[in-house]
C-alpha positions in Angstrom: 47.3 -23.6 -24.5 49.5 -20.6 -23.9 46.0 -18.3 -23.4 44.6 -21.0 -21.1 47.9 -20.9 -19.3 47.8 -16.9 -18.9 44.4 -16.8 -17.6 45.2 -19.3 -15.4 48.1 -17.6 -13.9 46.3 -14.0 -14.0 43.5 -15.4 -11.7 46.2 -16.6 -9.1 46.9 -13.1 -9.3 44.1 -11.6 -9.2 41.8 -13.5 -7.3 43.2 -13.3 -4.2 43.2 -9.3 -4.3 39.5 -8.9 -5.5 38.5 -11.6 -2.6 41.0 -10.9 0.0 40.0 -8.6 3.4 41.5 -5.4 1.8 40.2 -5.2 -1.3 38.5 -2.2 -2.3 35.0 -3.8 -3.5 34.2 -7.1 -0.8 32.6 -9.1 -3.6 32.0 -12.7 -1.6 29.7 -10.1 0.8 28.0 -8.4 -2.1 27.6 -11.7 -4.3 26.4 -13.5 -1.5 23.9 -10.2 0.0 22.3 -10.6 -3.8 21.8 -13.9 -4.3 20.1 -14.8 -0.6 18.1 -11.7 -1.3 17.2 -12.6 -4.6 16.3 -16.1 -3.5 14.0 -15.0 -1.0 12.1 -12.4 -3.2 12.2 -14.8 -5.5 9.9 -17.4 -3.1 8.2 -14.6 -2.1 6.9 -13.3 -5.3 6.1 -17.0 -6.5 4.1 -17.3 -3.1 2.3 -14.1 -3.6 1.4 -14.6 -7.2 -0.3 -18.3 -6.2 -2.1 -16.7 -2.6 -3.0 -14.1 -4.8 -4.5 -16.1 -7.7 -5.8 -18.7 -5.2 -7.9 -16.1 -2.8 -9.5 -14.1 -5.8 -10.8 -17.1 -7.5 -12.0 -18.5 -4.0 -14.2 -15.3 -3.2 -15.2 -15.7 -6.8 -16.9 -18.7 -6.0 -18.2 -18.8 -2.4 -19.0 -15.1 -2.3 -20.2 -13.9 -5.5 -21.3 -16.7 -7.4 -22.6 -18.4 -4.3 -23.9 -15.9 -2.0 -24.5 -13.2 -5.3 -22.5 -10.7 -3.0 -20.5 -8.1 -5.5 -17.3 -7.4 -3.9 -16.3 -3.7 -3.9 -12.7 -3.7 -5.4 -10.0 -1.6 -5.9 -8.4 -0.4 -9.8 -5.7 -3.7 -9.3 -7.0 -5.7 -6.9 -8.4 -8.1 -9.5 -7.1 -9.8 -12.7 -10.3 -12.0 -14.1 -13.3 -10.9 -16.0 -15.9 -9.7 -13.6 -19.3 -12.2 -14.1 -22.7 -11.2 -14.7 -24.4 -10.1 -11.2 -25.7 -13.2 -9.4 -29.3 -13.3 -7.1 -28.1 -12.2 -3.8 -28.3 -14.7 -0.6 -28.0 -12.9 2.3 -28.9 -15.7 4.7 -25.7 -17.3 2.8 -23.6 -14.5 3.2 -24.6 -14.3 7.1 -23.1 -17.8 7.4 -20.3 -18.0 4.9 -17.4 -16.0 7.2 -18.7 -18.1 10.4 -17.7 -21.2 8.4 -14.8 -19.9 7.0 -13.8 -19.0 10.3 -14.3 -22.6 11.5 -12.2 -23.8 9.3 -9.5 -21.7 10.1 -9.6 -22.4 13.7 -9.3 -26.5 12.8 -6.3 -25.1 10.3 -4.5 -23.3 12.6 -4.5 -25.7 15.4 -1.3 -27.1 13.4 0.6 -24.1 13.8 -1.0 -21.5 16.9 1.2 -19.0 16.0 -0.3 -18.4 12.7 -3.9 -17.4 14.7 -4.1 -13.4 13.9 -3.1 -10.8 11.8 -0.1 -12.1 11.2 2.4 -8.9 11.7 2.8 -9.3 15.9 3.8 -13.3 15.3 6.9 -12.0 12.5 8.4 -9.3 14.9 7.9 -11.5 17.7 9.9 -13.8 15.7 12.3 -11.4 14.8 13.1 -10.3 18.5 13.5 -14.2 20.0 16.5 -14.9 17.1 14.4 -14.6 13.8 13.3 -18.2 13.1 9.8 -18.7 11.7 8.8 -22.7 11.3 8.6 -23.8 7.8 4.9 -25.5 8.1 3.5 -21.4 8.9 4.4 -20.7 4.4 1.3 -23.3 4.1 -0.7 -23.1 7.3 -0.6 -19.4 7.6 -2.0 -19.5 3.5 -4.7 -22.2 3.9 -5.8 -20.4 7.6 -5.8 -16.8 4.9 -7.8 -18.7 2.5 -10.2 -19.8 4.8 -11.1 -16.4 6.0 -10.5 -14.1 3.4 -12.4 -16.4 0.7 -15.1 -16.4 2.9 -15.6 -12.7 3.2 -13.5 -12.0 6.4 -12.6 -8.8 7.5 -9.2 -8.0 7.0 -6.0 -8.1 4.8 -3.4 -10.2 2.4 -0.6 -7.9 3.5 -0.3 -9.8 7.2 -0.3 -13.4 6.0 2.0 -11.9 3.7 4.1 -10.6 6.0 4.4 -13.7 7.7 4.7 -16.3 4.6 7.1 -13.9 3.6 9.5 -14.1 6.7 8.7 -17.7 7.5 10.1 -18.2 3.9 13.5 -15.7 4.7 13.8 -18.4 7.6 13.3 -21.5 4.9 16.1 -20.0 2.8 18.2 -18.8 5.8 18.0 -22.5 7.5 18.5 -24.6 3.8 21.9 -21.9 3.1 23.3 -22.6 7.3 23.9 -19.0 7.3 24.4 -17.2 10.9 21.8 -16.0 13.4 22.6 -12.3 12.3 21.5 -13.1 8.2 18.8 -15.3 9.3 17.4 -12.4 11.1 17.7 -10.1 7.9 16.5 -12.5 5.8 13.2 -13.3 7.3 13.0 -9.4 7.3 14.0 -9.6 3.8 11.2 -11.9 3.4 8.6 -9.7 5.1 9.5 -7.1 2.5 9.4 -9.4 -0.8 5.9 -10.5 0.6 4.4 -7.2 1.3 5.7 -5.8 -2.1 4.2 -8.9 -4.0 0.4 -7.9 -3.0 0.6 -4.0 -2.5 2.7 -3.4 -5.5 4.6 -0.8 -4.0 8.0 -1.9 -3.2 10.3 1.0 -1.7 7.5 1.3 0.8 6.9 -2.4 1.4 11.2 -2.5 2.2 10.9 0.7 3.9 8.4 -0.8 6.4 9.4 -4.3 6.5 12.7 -2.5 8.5 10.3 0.1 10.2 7.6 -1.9 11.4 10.2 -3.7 13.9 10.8 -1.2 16.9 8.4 2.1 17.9 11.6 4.8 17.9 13.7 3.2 15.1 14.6 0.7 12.5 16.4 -2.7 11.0 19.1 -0.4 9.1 21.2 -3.8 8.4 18.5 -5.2 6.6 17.7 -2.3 4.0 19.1 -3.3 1.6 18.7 -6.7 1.5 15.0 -5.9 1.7 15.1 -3.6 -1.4 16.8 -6.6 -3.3 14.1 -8.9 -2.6 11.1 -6.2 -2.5 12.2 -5.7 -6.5 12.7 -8.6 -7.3 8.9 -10.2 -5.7 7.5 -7.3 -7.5 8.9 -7.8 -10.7 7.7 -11.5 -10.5 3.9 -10.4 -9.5 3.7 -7.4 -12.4 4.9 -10.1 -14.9 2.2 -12.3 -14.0 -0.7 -9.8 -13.2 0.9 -6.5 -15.2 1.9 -3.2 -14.0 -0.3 -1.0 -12.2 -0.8 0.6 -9.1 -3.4 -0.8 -6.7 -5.9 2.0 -6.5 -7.0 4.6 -9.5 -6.6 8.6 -8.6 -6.8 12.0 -9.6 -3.6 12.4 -11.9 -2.3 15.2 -9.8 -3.0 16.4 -6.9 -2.1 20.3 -6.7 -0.4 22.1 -3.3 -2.6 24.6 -1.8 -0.3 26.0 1.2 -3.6 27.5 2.6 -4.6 23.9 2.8 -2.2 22.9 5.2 -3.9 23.7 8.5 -7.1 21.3 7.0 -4.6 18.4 6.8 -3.6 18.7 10.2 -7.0 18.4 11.7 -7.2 15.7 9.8 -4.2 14.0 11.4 -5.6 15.1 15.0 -9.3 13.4 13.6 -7.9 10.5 11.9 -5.6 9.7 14.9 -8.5 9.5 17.2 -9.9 7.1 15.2 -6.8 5.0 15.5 -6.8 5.1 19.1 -10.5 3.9 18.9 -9.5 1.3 16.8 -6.4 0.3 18.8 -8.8 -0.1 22.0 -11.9 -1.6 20.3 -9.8 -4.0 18.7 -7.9 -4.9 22.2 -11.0 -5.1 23.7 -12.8 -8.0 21.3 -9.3 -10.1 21.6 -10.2 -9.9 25.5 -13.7 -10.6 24.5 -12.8 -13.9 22.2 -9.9 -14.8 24.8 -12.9 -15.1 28.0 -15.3 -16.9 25.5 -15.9 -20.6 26.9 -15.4 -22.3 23.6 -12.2 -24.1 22.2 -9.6 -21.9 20.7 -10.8 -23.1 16.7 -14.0 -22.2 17.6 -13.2 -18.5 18.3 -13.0 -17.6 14.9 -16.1 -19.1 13.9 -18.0 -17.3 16.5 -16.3 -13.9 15.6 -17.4 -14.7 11.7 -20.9 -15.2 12.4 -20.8 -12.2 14.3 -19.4 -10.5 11.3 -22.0 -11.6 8.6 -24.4 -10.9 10.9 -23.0 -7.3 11.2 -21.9 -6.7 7.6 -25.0 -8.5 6.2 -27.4 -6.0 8.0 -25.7 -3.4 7.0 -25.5 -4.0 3.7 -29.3 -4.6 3.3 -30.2 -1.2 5.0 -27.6 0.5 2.8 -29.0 -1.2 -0.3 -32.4 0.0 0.6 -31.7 3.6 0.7 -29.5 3.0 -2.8 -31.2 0.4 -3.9 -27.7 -1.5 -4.7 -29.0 -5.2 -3.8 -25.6 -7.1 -3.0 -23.2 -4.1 -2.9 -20.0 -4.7 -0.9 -19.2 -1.4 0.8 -16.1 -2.9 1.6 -16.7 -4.3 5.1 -16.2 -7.7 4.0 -12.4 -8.0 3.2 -9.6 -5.8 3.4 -11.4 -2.9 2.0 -9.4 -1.3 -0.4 -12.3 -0.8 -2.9 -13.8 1.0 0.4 -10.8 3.5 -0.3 -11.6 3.8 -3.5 -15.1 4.9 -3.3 -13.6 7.1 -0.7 -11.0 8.8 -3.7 -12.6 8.1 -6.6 -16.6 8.1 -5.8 -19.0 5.7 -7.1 -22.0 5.5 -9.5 -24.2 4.4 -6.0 -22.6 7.0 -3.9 -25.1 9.5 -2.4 -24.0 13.2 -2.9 -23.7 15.8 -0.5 -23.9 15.5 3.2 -25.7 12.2 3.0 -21.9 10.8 1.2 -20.4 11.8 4.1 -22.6 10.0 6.5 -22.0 7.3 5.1 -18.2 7.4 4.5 -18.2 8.0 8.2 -20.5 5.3 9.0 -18.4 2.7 7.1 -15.5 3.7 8.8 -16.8 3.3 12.0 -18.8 -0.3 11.0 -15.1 -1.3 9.8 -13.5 -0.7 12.7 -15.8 -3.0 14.4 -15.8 -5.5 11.5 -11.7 -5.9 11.7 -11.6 -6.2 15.4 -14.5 -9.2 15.4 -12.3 -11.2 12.4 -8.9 -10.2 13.8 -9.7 -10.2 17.5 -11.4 -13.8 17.4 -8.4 -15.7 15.9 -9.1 -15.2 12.0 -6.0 -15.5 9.9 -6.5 -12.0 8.5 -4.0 -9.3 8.4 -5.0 -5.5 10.5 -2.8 -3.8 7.4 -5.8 -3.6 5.1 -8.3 -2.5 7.7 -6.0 0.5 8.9 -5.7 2.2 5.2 -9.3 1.4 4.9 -10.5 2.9 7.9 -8.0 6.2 7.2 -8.9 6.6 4.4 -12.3 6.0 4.6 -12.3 8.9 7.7 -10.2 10.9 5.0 -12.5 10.7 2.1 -15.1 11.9 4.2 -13.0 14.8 6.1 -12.3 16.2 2.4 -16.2 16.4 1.3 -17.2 18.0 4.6 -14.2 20.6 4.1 -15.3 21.2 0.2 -19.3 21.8 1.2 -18.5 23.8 4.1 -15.9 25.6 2.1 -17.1 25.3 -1.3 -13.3 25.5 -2.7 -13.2 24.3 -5.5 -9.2 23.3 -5.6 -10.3 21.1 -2.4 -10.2 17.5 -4.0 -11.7 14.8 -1.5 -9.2 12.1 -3.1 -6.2 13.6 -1.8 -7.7 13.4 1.9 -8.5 10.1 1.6 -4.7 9.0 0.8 -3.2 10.9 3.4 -5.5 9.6 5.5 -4.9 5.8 5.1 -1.4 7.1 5.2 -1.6 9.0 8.5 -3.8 6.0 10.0 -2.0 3.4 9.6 1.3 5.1 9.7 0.5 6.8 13.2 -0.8 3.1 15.3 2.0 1.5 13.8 4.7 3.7 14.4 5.8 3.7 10.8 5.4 7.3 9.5 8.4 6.7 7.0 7.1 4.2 5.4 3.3 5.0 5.4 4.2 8.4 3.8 6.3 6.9 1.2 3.3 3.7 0.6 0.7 6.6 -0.1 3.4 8.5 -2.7 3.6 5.4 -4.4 0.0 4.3 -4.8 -0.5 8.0 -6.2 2.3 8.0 -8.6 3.8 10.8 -7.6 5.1 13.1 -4.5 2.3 15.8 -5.2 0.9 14.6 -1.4 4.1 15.1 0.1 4.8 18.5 2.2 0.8 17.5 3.6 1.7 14.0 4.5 4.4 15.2 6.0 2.4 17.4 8.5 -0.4 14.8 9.1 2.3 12.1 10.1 4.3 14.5 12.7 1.3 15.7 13.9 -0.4 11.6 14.3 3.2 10.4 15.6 2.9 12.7 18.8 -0.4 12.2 19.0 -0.1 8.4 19.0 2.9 7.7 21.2 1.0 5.7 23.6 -1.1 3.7 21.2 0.7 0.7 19.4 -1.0 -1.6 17.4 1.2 -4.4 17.6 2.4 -5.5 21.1 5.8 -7.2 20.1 7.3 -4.0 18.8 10.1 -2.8 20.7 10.9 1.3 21.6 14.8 0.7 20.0 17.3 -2.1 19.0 18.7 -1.9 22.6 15.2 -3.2 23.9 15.6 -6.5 21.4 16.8 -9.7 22.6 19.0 -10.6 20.0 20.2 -7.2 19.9 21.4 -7.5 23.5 24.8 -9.5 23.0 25.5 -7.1 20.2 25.3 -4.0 21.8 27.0 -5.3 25.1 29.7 -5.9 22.8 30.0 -2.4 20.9 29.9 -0.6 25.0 32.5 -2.8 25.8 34.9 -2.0 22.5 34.7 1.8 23.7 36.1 0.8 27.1 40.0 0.5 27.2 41.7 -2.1 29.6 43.7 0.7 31.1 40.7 2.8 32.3 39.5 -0.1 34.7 42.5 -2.1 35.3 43.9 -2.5 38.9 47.2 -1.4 38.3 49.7 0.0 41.8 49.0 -3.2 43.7 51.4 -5.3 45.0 50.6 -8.6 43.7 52.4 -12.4 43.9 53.6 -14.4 40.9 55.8 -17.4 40.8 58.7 -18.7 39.1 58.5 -22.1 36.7 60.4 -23.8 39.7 58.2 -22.7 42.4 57.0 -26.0 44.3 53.4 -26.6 44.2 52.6 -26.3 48.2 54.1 -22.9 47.9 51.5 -21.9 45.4 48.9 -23.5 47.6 50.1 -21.5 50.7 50.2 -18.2 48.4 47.2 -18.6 47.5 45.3 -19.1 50.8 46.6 -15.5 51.7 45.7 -14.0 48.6 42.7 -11.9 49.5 42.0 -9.9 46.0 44.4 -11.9 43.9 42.8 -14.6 41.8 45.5 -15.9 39.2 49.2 -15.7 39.4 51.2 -15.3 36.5 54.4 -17.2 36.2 57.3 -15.3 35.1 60.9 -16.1 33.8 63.8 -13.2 33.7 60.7 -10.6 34.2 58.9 -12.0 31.6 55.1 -13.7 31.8 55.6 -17.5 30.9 52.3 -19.0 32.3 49.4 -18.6 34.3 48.6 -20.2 37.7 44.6 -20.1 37.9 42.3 -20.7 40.7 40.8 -24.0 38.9 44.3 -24.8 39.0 45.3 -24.2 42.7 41.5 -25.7 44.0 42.8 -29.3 41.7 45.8 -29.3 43.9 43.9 -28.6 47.1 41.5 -31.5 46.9 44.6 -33.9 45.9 45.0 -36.0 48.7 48.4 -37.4 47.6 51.4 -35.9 48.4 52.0 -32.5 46.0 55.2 -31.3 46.8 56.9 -33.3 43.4 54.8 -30.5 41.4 56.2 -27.6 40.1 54.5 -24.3 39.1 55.7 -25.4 35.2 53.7 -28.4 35.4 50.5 -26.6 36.2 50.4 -23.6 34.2 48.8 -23.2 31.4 49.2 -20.6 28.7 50.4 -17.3 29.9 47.0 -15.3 29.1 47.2 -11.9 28.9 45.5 -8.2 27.5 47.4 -5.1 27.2 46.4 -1.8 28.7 45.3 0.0 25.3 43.1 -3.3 24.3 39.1 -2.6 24.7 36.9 -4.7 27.0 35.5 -6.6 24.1 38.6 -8.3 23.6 39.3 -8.7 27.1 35.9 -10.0 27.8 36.0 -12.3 25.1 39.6 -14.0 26.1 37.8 -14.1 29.9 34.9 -15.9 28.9 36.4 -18.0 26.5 39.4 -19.5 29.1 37.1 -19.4 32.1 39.0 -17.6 34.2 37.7 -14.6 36.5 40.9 -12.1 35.9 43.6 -11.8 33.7 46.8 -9.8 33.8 47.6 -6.5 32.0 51.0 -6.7 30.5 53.1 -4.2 28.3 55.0 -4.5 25.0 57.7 -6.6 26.5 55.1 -8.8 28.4 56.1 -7.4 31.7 53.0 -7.8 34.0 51.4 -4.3 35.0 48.3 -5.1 36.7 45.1 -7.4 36.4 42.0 -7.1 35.2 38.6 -8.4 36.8 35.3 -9.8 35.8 33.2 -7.5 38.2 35.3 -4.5 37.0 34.4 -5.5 33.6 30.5 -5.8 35.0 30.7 -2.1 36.8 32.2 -0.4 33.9 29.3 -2.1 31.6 26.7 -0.9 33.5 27.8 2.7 34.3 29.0 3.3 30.1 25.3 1.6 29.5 23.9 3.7 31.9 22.0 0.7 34.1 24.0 1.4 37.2 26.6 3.4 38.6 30.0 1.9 39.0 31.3 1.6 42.2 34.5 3.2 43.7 36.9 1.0 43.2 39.7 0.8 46.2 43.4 1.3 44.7 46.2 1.1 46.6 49.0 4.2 46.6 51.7 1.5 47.5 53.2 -0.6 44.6 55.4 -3.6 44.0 55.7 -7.4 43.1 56.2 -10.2 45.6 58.2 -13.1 43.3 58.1 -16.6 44.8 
């Protein structure tokens, strides 16, 4: 009793210091940062383990066992026993993404928003106050399933990135929390689902923050996004085990002479960005014009792609004779990348590998844009590393024939160029450098990353992959309000206030058709304070003084005291924000300036609160403002 009794009294004690507003360490902030984050990785993780699971048995079945076509995958892109090598179908495979596109379309139609890649709807979410409806977590996977199981062209990543905010929103609506957390949740989300399918997950945080704005990033929701990003990946590597998604040269040795090759390669492989960027623009116009119903799109764009791909893959087969090889066109094409690092028993040598790198890169460009641009629920992540890296792997074996350098290793130009792709259209060159470092294992790729991003970042400043990204924060919506407010709190009352005038107040006894008279004349003057032995008492308003005009009784029994209401008031070293806030918040258009002993000094307007806003923000130029030289204080 006596131990219970001490604890007891020490947590009165303590308590209150480890929780109150000056405690060294704000634990209710931290405690509840953790768990929302934790809950969301959590979901996310969960979610990316079952889409996961769900999408690799689905191509199992409808496109290998089916339509005998053997996917080209990546080191960990697949956790069952690969089968015995079916008879290939190609009329099957020619028809399989066309339905599968179909379906999508009829999926979709519950929830428009999930049409597409998947990236543009989350930061278009994010910038219009950061709720994602709860039905996109299942829509957006079944749409996914539809196209990816079917041999669509394009990536888990964006449906990822969606389910992944829409389920930051979930959490964020379930706890009540603020618009503010609900924003960094759902990019929380983003982050947990990224790292659940890429396995990287300082890189999937890094760009979950990034990917919001061309010339900045999220910095609030860091964190948070680490917390979920390790905590989804820990769920996904206990399921499916730890490893990185593609295989690679152990190290990769820095040859400074080698420098000038990688930043041709940034200046190639950002061309090929741009291409991508305007070919894919230009089939979304293509699809958009197309006189069929919206779920019909997709179907028309996945015909088109078997069609495409199919071909492709029978002249390719002919000259390898690899019946049924995937090449990596159908999907997102990471095992495309690595062909492009690693080689492959089918791969020509010589020039003849590089043709066809090249070629592949180019076909994939246009295989992307038909499955993204028609409406497929298929994310553009996928395709951009593919397509880099892809243009990378081929760069490297033109540059060790034409060189014959022996330290020249192809690999390392393939990662830096999925990096450098991606990272240029997507203004993400933080993230994209640190994604690459990752899959490799280590930083060897570094100080040539480095390069290849600056140089793709200039290059790229007019090309943006995803139209709802905003240059900064001060181009966001819901960063509007926020950023009003932090001008405003560098602003001090006294710099603006209108202070020298002589202006009229009354005393608590002043009758009310005084006031009324007053306030006829008044031609600046829009409240009167009410003052007692110099001291502010009350405020007359002009809601107060239009009530008594349109009184058709007899007014005169009315004092000043019976009218006034609180004596409002700011003092001269207060900052707009406070000011503005106790303006808005009474609904009044001025308020007075007062000193330490509440003595009235001047007033304060709305429109000088507008004027100095726009000249600090730099959208305008304040006006002169007309101050009197003659001072004084008319009492009634």
């Amino acid at each position: 009793m006596q131990l219970r009794s001490w604890w007891s009294k020490r947590n009165q004690q303590l308590l209150p210091i480890i929780f109150s507003d000056t405690a060294p360490l704000d634990l209710r902030i931290v405690g509840r940062m953790l768990l929302h984050a934790a809950l969301v990785g959590a979901a996310a993780g969960v979610a990316g383990v079952l889409f996961f699971g769900a999408l690799e048995y689905t191509q199992r079945f409808l496109l290998e066992n089916l339509a005998g076509y053997m996917a080209l995958k990546a080191h960990g892109e697949t956790f069952a026993t690969q089968e015995a090598p079916r008879a290939f179908r190609p009329w099957l495979l020619v028809l399989l993404p066309g339905i599968g596109g179909l379906a999508c379309g009829l999926v979709t139609r519950l929830a428009p928003e999930t049409r597409g890649g998947g990236g543009d709807a989350m930061i278009d979410a994010f910038h219009h106050g950061g709720a994602i409806r709860a039905r996109v977590i299942w829509v957006k996977a079944l749409a996914s399933l539809c196209t990816l199981g079917t041999g669509g062209a394009g990536g888990r990543e964006g449906p990822t990135m969606q389910i992944g905010g829409a389920l930051g929103s979930l959490v964020a609506r379930v706890l009540k929390v603020g618009a503010r957390e609900r924003r960094i949740l759902l990019v929380a989300g983003v982050a947990a689902g990224i790292s659940a399918v890429f396995r990287t997950p300082l890189g999937a945080a890094l760009l979950a923050v990034e990917v919001l704005y061309r010339d900045g990033f999220e910095s609030d929701a860091l964190v948070p996004s680490i917390l979920a990003s390790v905590v989804a990946y820990s769920i996904v590597i206990s399921v499916f085990g730890e490893s990185t998604l593609l295989a690679h040269a152990p190290r990769f040795g820095f040859v400074p002479s080698h420098l000038p090759l990688y930043g041709l390669l940034a200046l190639v492989v950002a061309a090929l960005a741009a291409g991508f960027v305007w070919v894919l623009r230009s089939f979304r116009a293509f699809f958009k014009d197309l006189k069929v119903p919206d779920w019909v799109r997709p179907g028309v764009g996945g015909l088109m792609l078997g069609v495409l791909s199919t071909s492709l893959i029978l002249l390719v087969g002919a000259v390898t004779n690899t019946d049924g090889q995937g090449l990596g066109l159908l999907g997102g094409g990471y095992g495309a990348v690595q062909m492009a690092i690693s080689g492959a028993s089918w791969l020509p040598g010589g020039w003849l590998a590089v043709e066809l790198l090249l070629l592949l890169s180019v076909t994939k460009i246009l295989a992307a844009s038909l499955t993204i641009g028609s409406g497929g629920s298929a994310g553009d992540f996928a395709p951009s590393l593919a397509i880099g890296g892809l243009c990378g792997g081929a760069f490297g074996r033109a540059a060790q024939l034409l060189l014959n350098d022996p330290r020249l290793d192809p690999g390392a130009f393939a990662l830096v160029g999925m990096g450098v792709f991606y990272g240029g259209i997507a203004h993400v060159p933080l993230s994209a450098l640190v994604l690459v470092c990752e899959l490799a294992g280590n930083y060897d790729l570094l100080v040539p990353l480095m390069l290849a991003q600056g140089i793709a970042f200039v290059a790229l400043r007019k090309r943006q992959l995803y139209d709802a990204q905003v240059p900064t924060q001060r181009d966001s919506p819901v960063h509007r309000e926020s950023l009003l407010l932090d001008v405003l709190k560098a602003i001090r009352v006294r710099d603006i206030a209108i202070t020298g005038r002589p202006f009229v107040t009354f005393l608590p006894s002043t009758p009310a058709d005084q006031i009324l008279r007053h306030a006829s004349l008044a031609t600046w003057q829009v409240v009167f304070p009410v003052v007692k032995e110099g001291r502010m008492v009350g405020l007359v308003s002009g809601s107060n003084t239009q009530i008594l005009a349109n009184e058709r009784a007899d007014t005169s029994w009315a004092l000043a005291a019976d009218i006034m209401q609180p004596p409002l008031s700011v003092y001269a070293d207060d900052d707009l924000r406070v000011a503005t806030e106790r303006l808005v918040s009474n609904g009044i258009r001025a308020i007075p300036v007062v000193n330490a002993d509440k003595t009235v000094i001047g007033f304060l307007d709305e429109s000088d609160v507008a004027r100095a806003y726009l000249k600090a923000a730099g959208g305008a130029s304040a006006d002169s403002h007309t101050r009197a030289n003659t001072s004084g204080i008319m009492v009634v």
